[in-house]
C-alpha positions in Angstrom: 116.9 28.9 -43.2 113.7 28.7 -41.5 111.0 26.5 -43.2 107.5 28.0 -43.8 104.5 27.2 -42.2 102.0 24.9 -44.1 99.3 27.6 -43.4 100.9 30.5 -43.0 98.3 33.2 -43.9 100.3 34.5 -47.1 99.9 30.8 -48.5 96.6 30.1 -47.9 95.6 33.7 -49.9 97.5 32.4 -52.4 96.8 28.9 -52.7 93.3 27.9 -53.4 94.2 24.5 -52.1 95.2 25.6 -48.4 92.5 27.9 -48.7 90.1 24.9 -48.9 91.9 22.4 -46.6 91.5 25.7 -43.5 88.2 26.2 -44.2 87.0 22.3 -43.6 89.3 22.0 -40.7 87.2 25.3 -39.2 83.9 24.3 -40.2 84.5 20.9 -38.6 85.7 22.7 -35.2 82.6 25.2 -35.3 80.5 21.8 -35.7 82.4 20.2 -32.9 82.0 23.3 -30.7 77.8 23.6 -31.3 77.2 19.6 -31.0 79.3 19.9 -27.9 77.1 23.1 -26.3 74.2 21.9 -27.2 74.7 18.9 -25.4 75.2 20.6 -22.5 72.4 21.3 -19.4 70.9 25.2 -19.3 68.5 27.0 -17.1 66.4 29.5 -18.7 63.5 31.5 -18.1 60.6 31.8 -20.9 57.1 33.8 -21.2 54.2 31.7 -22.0 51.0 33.5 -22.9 48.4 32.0 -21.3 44.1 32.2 -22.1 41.6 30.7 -19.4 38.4 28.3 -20.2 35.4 27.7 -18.5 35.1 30.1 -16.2 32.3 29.5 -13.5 28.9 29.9 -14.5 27.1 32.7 -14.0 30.2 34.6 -13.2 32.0 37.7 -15.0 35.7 39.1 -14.2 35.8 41.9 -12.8 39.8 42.2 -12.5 42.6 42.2 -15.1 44.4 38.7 -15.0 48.1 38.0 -16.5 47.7 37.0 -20.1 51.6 35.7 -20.0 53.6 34.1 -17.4 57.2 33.7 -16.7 58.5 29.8 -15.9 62.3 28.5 -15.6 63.1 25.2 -17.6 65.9 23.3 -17.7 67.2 21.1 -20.7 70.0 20.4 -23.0 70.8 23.3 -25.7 69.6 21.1 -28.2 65.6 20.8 -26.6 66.0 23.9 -25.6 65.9 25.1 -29.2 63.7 22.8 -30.1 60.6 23.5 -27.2 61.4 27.4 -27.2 59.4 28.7 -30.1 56.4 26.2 -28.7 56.2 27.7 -25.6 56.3 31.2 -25.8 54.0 31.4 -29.1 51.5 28.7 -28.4 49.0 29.7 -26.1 48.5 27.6 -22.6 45.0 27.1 -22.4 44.3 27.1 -18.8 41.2 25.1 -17.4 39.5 26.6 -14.7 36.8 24.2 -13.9 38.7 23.0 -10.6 38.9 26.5 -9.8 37.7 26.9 -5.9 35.8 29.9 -5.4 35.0 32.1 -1.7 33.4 34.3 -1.1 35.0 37.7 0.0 32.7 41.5 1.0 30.5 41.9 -1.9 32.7 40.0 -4.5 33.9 36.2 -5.1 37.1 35.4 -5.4 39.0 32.4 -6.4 42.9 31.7 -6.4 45.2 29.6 -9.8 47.4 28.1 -7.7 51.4 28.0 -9.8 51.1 23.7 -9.4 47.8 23.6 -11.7 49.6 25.9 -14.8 53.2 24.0 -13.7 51.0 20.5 -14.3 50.0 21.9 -17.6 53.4 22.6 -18.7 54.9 19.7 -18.1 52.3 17.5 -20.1 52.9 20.0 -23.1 57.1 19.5 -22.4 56.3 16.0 -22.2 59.8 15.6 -20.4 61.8 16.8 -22.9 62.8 20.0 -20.5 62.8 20.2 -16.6 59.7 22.3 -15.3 61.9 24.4 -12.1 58.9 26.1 -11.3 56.8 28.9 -12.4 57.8 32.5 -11.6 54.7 34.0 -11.4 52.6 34.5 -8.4 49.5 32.7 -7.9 46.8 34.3 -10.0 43.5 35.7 -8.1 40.3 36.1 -9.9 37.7 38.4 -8.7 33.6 37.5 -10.0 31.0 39.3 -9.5 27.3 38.0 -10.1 26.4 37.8 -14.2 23.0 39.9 -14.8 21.3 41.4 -17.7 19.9 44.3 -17.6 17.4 46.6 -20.7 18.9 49.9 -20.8 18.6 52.6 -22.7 20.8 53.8 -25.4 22.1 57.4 -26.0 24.2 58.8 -28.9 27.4 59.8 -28.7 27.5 63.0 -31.9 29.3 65.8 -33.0 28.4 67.9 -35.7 27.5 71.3 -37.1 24.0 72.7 -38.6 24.7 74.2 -41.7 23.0 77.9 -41.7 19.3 78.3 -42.9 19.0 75.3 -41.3 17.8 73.5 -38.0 17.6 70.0 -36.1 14.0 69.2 -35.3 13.3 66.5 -32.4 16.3 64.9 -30.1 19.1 62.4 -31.7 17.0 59.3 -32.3 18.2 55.7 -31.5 17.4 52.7 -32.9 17.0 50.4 -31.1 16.5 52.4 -28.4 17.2 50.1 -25.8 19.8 47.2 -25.7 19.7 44.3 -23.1 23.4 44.0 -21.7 25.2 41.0 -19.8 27.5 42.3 -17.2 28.3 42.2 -13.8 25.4 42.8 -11.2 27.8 46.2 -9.6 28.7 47.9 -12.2 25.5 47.2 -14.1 22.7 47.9 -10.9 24.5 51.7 -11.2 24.3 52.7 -14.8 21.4 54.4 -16.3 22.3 54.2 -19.7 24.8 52.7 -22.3 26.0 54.8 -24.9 27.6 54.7 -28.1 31.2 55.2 -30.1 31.5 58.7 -30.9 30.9 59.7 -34.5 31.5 62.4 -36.3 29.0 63.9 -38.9 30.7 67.0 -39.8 28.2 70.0 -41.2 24.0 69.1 -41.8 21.8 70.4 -44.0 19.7 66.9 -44.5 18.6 64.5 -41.9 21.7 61.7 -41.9 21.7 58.3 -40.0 24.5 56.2 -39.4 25.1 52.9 -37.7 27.6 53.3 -34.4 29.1 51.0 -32.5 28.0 50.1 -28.6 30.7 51.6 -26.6 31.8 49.1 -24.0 34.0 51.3 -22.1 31.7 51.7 -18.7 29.9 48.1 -18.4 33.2 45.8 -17.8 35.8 44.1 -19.8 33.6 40.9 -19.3 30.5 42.3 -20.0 28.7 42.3 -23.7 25.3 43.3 -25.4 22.4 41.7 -27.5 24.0 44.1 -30.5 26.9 45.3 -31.4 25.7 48.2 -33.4 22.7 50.9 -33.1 21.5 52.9 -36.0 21.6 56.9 -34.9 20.1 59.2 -36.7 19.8 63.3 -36.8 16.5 65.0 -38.7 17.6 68.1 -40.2 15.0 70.4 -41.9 15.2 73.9 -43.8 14.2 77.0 -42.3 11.2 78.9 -43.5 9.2 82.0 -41.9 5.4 82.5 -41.7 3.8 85.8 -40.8 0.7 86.4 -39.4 -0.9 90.3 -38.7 -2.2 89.8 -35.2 -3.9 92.4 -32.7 -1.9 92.5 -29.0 -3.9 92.5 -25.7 -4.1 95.3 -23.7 -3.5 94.8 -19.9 -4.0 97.0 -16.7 -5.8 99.8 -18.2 -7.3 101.4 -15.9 -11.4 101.3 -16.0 -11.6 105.0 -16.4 -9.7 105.0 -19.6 -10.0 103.9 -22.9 -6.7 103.1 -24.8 -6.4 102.9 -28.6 -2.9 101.6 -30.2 -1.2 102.5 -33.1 -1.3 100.7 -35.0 -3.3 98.4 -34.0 -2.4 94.8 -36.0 1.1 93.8 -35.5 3.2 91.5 -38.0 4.5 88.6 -36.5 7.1 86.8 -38.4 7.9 83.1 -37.1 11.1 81.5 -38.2 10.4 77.6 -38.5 11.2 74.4 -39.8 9.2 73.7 -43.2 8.3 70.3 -42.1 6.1 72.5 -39.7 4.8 74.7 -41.9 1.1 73.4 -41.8 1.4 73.3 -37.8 0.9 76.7 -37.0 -1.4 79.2 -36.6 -2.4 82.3 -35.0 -3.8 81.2 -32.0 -0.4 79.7 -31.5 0.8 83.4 -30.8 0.2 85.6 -28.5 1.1 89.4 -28.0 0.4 91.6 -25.1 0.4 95.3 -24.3 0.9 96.1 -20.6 0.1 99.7 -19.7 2.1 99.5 -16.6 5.1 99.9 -19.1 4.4 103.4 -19.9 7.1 106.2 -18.8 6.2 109.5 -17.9 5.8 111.9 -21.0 5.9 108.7 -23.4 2.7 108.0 -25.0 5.1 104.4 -26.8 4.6 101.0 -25.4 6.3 98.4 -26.2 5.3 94.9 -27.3 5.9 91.2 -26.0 5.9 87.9 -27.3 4.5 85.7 -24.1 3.5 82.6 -26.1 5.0 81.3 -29.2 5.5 77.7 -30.9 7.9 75.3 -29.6 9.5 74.4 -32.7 10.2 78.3 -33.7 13.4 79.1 -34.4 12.9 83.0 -33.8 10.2 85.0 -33.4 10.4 88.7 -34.5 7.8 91.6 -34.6 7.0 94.7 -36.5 7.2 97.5 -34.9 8.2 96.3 -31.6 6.5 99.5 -30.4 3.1 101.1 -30.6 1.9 104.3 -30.0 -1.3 105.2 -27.4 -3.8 107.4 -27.9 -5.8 107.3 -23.8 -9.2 108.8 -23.9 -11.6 109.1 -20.6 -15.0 107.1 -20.0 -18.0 108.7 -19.9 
């Protein structure tokens, strides 16, 4: 008869004690197995984000740089584990002090070389892993002269006039100038900054709001005195004035006499009640121009030829007139 195995599968199910006794013995091997990987030598290849410092005075970047950079280490398993997590999620600050800088056309440029970050690394592995060498390329910076310049601020705004009423004056800005730092290129070509777009939806009261400086056009480098301008849109309600006003008559001939009918028109002016005290008759003007006559048509009609600036609409009644001609003596 054959004999059984001590740990035949069956018998360990059924026997707690087995059971137990397997379980050790696998856990001990697993242990075994890890101690003796990890004590092994690895290559590997991490990303290390990176930020520079002290970049040369009175100097802005003009290109994109790489904010991460790939490097191959080499270690045992076990410092492997233990410098991974420090390296790719602590930031390398990278001192460019040393940086040597030439000039290149109309820009400077200066050049990272890989030994200056590899030097860096290594004092943060502080010989724990091996420092193969770094991956990346070396890094070029391109400058461009630091300036400031005052320039004027325009709004960026959409929105909708409610009906009956009416925006009086331009979007106002305030401040209406901003002093910017930025390089001497991009900066020497603008003739404005402008501002975040906002959205005010429908008016029918003069609403200010505070909008962000939009830093999209002056450089990724660049920045302003504020962050923030206050823009503001006057609303006011619409009102009409009328006024009865007499037109003047033009090229009548000298021989005639011409009589209208009637001879006061009403002149309605549609306009912002804010400016209701700001106009007056001699703000209008309405002409007659015999010259517009047609053959067998004693009607004329009438024309505005000088109104206010801040009308709305400008409407007169009757828009025609009837001519009674009558010969000099």
């Amino acid at each position: 008869m054959a004999r059984e195995s001590f740990f035949s599968i069956r018998d360990m199910l059924k026997d707690r004690r087995k059971l137990t006794v397997f379980l050790i013995c696998l856990a001990l091997s697993l242990l075994s197995w890890i101690l003796i990987s990890l004590g092994k030598n690895y290559n590997t290849t991490l990303v290390v984000p990176v930020k520079y410092i002290n970049f040369p005075e009175n100097k802005t970047l003009l290109n994109d740089v790489p904010v991460k950079i790939a490097v191959s280490v080499s270690g045992s398993g076990y410092d492997l584990l233990q410098f991974d997590e420090k390296l790719t999620q602590d930031t390398l600050m990278v001192n460019l002090d040393n940086l040597k800088v030439g000039v290149y056309g109309a820009y400077q440029r200066g050049y990272l070389d890989q030994a200056v970050i590899g030097k860096d690394l290594q004092e943060r592995l502080k010989g724990a892993l091996a420092l193969n060498r770094v991956l990346s390329d070396s890094i070029v910076f391109v400058f461009d002269l630091k300036v400031a310049r005052i320039l004027p601020v325009k709004a960026r705004a959409s929105f909708q006039v409610k009906q009956g009423f009416v925006q009086i004056d331009s979007i106002e800005v305030e401040p209406p100038e901003v002093e910017v730092f930025g390089a001497l290129s991009i900066l020497d070509t603008m003739q404005a900054i402008y501002t975040e777009q906002v959205v005010l939806g429908e008016l029918n009261k003069t609403r200010s709001i505070k909008a962000g400086v939009s830093s999209r056009f002056i450089g990724k480098d660049a920045d302003t005195s504020v962050d923030s301008v206050k823009v503001i849109v006057s609303i006011d309600q619409l009102t009409e004035r009328s006024f009865m006003l007499a037109p003047e008559l033009l090229n009548v001939p000298d021989s005639f006499e011409m009589l209208t009918f009637p001879n006061s028109i009403q002149v309605t002016v549609q306009i912002p009640l804010s400016k209701y005290d700001q106009i007056s008759p001699d703000d209008i003007h309405l002409q007659i121009d015999y010259r517009d006559m047609e053959e067998g048509y004693m009607v004329l009609p009438i024309t505005v030829d000088k109104w206010p600036v801040f009308s709305e609409k400008v409407s007169i009644k009757p828009e025609k007139v009837e001519i009674v001609l009558s010969r000099k003596e």
